[in-house]
C-alpha positions in Angstrom: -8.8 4.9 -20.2 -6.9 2.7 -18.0 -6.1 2.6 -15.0 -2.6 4.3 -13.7 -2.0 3.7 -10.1 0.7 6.0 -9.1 2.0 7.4 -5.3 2.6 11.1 -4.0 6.3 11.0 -4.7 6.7 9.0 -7.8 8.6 10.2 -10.8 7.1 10.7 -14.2 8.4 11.6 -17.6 5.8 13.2 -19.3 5.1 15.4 -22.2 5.4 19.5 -21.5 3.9 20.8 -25.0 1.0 21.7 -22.3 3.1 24.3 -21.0 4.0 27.5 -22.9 7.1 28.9 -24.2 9.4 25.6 -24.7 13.4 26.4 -23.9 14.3 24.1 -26.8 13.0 22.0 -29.1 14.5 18.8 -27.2 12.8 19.7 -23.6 9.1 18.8 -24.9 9.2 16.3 -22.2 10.5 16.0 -19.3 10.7 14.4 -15.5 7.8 15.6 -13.4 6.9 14.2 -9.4 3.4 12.9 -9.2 1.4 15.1 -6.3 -2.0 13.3 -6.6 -4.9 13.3 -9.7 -8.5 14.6 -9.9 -10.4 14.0 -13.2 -8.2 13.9 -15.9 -5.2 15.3 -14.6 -1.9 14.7 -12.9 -1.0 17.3 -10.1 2.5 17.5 -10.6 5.9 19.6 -10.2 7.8 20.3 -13.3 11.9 19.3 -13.4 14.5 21.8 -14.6 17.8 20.3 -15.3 20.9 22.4 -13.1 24.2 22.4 -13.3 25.7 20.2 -10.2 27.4 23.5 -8.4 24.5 25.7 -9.5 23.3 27.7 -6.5 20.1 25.9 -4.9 17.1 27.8 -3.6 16.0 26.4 -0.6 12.4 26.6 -1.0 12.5 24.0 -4.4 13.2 20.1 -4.5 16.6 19.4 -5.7 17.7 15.5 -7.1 20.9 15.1 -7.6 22.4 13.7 -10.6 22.3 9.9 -11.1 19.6 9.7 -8.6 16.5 8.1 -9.2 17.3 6.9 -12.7 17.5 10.9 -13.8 20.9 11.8 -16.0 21.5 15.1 -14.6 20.6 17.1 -11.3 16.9 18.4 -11.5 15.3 21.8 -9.6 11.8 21.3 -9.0 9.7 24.3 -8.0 7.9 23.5 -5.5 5.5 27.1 -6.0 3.8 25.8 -9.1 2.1 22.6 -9.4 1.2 22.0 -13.0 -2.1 20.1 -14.4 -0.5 17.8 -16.3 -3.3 15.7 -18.7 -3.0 12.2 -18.1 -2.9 12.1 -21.9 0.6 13.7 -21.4 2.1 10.5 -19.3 4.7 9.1 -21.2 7.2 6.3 -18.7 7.6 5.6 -15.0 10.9 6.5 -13.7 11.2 5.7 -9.8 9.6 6.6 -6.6 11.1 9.1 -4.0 12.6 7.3 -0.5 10.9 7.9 2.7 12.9 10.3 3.3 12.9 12.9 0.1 8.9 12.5 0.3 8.9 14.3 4.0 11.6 16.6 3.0 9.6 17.8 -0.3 6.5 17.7 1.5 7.9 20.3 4.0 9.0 22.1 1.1 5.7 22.3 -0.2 4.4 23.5 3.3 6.4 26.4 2.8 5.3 27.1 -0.5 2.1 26.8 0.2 2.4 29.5 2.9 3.5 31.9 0.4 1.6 31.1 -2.8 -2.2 30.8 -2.5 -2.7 29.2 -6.0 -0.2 26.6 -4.8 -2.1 26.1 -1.4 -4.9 25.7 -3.4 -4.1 23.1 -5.2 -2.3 21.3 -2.4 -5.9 21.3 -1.0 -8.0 20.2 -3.8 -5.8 17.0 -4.1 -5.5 16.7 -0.3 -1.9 17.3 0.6 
């Protein structure tokens, strides 16, 4: 396999037929933010598309649309970290600024203090 070097912070578009239960057809792949790896695995958060004036939740990630190369604003949930198979990596989007990396690790502080399968895996990759 070779070698992918990527950043906590970076944005991925990747695969999803790993994860159950598809919305539609078209959303088999998908923008995901690179947490860290361990064997063969991305430790990642998962994009959902919103509507620009959709009501936020403050505990997720939210990019805003035309940001970061990404055609629409994107919720991601910063309680589940997905196992993505490196398999699944499909493109390199962009990285996250300084800034949106200390505000979505704070986010995932929070979550982590809440969800103990998220802390978990915040752990096991070191964040």
């Amino acid at each position: 396999m070779e070698e992918l070097l990527f950043e906590f912070g970076d944005i991925l578009w990747c695969n999803r037929e790993f994860v159950p239960a598809q919305i539609r057809e078209r959303h088999t792949s998908g923008p995901f933010i690179f947490l860290g790896a361990k064997d063969d695995y991305f430790y990642c958060l998962k994009g959902f598309g919103i509507r620009p004036d959709s009501r936020r939740n403050m505990n997720n990630f939210v990019i805003d649309v035309n940001t970061y190369h990404l055609r629409k604003a994107t919720e991601f949930h910063t309680k589940s970290v997905y196992k993505v198979p490196v398999s699944y990596f499909l493109t390199y989007i962009s990285s996250l600024s300084g800034e949106d990396k200390n505000i979505l690790k704070e986010s995932l502080v929070r979550s982590s203090n809440h969800f103990e399968t998220t802390k978990e895996l915040l752990e096991e990759i070191n964040i």
